[in-house]
C-alpha positions as CSV (number, residue, x, y, z in Angstrom):
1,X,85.5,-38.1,16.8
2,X,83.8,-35.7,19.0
3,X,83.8,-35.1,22.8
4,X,80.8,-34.5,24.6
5,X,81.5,-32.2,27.4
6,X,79.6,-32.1,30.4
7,X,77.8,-29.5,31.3
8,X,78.5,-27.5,34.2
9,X,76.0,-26.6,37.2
10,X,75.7,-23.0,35.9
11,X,75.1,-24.3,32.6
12,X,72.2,-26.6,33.3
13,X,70.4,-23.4,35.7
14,X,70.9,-21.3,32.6
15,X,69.3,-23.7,30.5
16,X,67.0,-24.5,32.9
17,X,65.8,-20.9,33.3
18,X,65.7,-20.6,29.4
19,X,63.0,-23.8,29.6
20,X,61.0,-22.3,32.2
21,X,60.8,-19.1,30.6
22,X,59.9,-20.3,27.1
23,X,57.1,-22.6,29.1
24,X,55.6,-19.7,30.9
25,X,55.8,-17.4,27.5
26,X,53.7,-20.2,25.9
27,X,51.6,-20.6,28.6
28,X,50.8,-16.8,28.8
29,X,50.5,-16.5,25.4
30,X,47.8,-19.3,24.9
31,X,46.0,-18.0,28.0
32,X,45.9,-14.8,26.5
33,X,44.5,-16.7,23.1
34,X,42.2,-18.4,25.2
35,X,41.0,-15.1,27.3
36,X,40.8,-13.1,23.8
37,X,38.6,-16.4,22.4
38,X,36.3,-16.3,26.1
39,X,35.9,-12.6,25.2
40,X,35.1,-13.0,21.6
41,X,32.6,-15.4,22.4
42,X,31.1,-13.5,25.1
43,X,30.2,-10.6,23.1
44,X,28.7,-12.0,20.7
45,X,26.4,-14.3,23.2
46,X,25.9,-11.2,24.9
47,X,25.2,-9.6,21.7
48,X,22.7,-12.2,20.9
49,X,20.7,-12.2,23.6
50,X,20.8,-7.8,23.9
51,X,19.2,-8.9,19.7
52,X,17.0,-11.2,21.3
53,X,15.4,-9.5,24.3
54,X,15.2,-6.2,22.5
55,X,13.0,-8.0,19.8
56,X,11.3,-9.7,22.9
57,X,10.7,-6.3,24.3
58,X,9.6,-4.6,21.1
59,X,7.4,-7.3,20.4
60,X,5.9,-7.1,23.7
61,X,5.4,-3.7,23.6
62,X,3.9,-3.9,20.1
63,X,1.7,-6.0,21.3
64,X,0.4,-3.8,24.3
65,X,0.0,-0.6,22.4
66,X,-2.3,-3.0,19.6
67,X,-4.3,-4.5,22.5
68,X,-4.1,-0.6,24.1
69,X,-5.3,0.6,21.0
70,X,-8.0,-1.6,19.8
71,X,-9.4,-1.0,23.7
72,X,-9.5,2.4,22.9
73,X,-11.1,1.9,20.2
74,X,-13.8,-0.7,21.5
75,X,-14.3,2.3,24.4
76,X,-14.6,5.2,22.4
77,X,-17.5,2.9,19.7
78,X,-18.7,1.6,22.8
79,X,-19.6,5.0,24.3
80,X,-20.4,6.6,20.7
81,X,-22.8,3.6,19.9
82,X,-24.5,4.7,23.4
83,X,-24.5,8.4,22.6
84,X,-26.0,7.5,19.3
85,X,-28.7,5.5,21.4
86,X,-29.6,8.1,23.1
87,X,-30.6,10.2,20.2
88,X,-32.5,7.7,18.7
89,X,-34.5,7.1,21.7
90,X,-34.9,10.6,22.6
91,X,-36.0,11.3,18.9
92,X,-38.5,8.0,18.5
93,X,-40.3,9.6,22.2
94,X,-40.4,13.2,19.9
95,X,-42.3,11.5,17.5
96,X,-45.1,9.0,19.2
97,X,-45.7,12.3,21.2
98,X,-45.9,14.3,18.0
99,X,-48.1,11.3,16.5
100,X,-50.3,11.0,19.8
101,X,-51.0,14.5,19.8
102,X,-52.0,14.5,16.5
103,X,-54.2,11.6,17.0
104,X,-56.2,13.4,19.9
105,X,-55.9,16.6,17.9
106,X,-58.1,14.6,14.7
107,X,-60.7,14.0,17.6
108,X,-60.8,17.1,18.5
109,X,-61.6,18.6,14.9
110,X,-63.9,15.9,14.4
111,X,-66.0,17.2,17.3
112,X,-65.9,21.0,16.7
113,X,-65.7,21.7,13.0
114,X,-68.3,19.7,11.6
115,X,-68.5,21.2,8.0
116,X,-64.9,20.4,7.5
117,X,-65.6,17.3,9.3
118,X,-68.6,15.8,7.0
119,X,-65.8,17.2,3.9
120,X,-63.5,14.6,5.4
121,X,-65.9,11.8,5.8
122,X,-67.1,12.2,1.6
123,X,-63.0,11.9,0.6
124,X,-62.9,8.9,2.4
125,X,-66.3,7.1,1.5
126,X,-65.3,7.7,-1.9
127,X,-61.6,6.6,-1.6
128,X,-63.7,3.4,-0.3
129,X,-66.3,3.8,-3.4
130,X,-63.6,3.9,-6.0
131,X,-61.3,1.3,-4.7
132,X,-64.0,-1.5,-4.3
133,X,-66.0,-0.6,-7.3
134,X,-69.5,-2.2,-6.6
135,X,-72.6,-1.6,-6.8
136,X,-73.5,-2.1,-3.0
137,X,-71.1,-0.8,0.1
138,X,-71.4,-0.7,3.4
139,X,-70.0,1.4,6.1
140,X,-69.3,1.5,9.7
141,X,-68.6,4.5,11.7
142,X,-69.1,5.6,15.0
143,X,-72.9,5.9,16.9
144,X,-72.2,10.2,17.1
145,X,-71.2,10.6,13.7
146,X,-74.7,8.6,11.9
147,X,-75.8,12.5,11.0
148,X,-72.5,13.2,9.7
149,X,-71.7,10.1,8.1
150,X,-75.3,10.2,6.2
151,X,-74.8,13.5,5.1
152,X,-71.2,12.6,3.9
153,X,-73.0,9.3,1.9
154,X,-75.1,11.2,-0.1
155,X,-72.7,14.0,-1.0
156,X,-70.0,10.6,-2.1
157,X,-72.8,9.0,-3.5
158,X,-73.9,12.0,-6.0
159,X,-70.2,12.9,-6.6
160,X,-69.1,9.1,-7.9
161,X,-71.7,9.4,-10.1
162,X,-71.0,12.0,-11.8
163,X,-67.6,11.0,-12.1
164,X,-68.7,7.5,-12.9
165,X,-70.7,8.5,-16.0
166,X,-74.1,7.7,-14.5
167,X,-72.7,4.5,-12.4
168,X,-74.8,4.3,-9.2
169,X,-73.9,2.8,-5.8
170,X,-76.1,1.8,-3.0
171,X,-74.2,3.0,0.6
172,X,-75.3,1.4,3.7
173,X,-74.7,2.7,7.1
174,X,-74.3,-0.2,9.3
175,X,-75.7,0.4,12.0
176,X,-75.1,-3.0,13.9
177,X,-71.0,-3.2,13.9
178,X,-70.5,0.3,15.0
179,X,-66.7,1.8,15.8
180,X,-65.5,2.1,18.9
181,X,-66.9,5.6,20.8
182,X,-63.3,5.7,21.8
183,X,-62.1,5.8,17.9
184,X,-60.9,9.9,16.5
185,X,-63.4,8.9,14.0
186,X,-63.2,8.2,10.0
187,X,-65.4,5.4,8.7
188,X,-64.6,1.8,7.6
189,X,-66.0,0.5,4.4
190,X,-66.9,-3.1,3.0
191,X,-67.9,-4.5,0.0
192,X,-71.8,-6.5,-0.8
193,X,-70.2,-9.4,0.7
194,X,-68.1,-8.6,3.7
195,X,-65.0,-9.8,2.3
196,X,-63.8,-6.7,1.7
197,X,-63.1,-4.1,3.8
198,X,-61.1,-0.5,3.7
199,X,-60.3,0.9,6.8
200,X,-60.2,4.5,6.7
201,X,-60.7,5.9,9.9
202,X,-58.2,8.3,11.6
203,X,-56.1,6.0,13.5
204,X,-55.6,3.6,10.1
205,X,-54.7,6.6,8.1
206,X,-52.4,8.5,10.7
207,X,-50.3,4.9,10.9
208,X,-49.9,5.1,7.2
209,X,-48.8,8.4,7.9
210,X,-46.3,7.6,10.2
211,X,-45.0,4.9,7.6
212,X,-44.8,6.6,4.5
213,X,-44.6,10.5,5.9
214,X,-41.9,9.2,8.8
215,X,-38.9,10.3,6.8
216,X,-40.1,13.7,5.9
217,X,-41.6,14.3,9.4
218,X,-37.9,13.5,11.1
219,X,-35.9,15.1,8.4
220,X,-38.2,18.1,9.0
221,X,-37.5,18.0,12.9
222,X,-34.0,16.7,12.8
223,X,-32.4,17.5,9.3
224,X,-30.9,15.0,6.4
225,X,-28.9,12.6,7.7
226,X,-25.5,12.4,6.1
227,X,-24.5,8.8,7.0
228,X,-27.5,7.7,4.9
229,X,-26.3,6.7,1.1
230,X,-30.1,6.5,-0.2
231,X,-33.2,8.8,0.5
232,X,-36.4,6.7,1.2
């Protein structure tokens, strides 16, 4: 049977000592674990939120230089769109001047050249003559021009019918509804009945002008527009 000795004094410090030591190794060694696992974790939290404010950043800044952008953009069409106003308006004021003066111009040649003048009035009686097609027309015209006009009648008259084969046409110058003294002149032609009228004096036939001459007049002044895909 064996003896259990006591230990001595010494003994139990040793022990004792070996205890403590082995305690404080473990607990230096898990507080390392635990530091290394605090560390661990805090880079990557750190980590995540460098990821996550970066991307914040980026997309903030994204966003600026779009918005930066597009207000360039809305400045520099803004401004162009205005230039390009500016053009037009100055070009449109270029061509009622050029019209206008053309308008006081056809006055102008209706009072001085009246040969040419009486030439003008017979084309357009018997524009009138040939459109409406009867056997009865009547026309208005200015009070000063009732020499020219008559003259200008009877020259249409003989011309239509000739060209007519024979066909006759009775012209009547009206004058009870006169044009307006103020009018560049040109005559204004009706039908037996009233109901039908052709207005050929100067003013009628420069605004058809302006319609259907308006592109070639401005591509004449200005040159073709490239941004146009079809020609009028």
């Amino acid at each position: 049977m064996s003896q259990i000795h006591a230990m001595s004094d010494d003994q139990v410090a040793a022990e004792l000592r070996k205890m403590t030591a082995f305690i404080r190794q473990e607990a230096l060694e898990k507080a390392r674990e635990i530091h290394l696992k605090a560390d661990e974790e805090f880079s990557i939290e750190k980590s995540k939120l460098v990821r996550s404010e970066t991307q914040r950043i980026d997309t903030e800044y994204e966003k600026k230089f779009t918005q930066a952008g597009m207000s360039q953009q809305i400045t520099k069409s803004t401004l162009a769109n205005k230039q390009r106003l500016r053009v037009l308006s100055a070009r449109q004021e270029l061509l009622d001047g050029l019209f206008e003066d053309t308008n006081k111009k056809l006055a102008d040649t209706a009072g001085k050249d009246k040969g040419k003048y009486e030439e003008v009035l017979k084309n357009l009686i018997l524009e009138g003559l040939y459109a409406l097609n009867e056997k009865k027309v009547s026309v208005r015209c200015r009070k000063k021009d009732d020499g020219a006009v008559k003259k200008a009648r009877d020259s249409a008259r003989e011309e239509y019918k000739k060209n007519m084969k024979g066909k006759d046409v009775e012209i009547v110058v009206d004058e009870k509804d006169r044009l307006p003294e103020g009018s560049s002149g040109g005559v204004y032609i009706l039908n037996g009945t009233g109901k039908i009228d052709i207005n050929n004096t100067f003013e009628e036939r420069l605004k058809l002008l302006e319609t259907d001459a308006l592109p070639y007049v401005r591509t004449t002044l200005f040159g073709e527009n490239e941004n146009r895909k079809f020609k009028d």
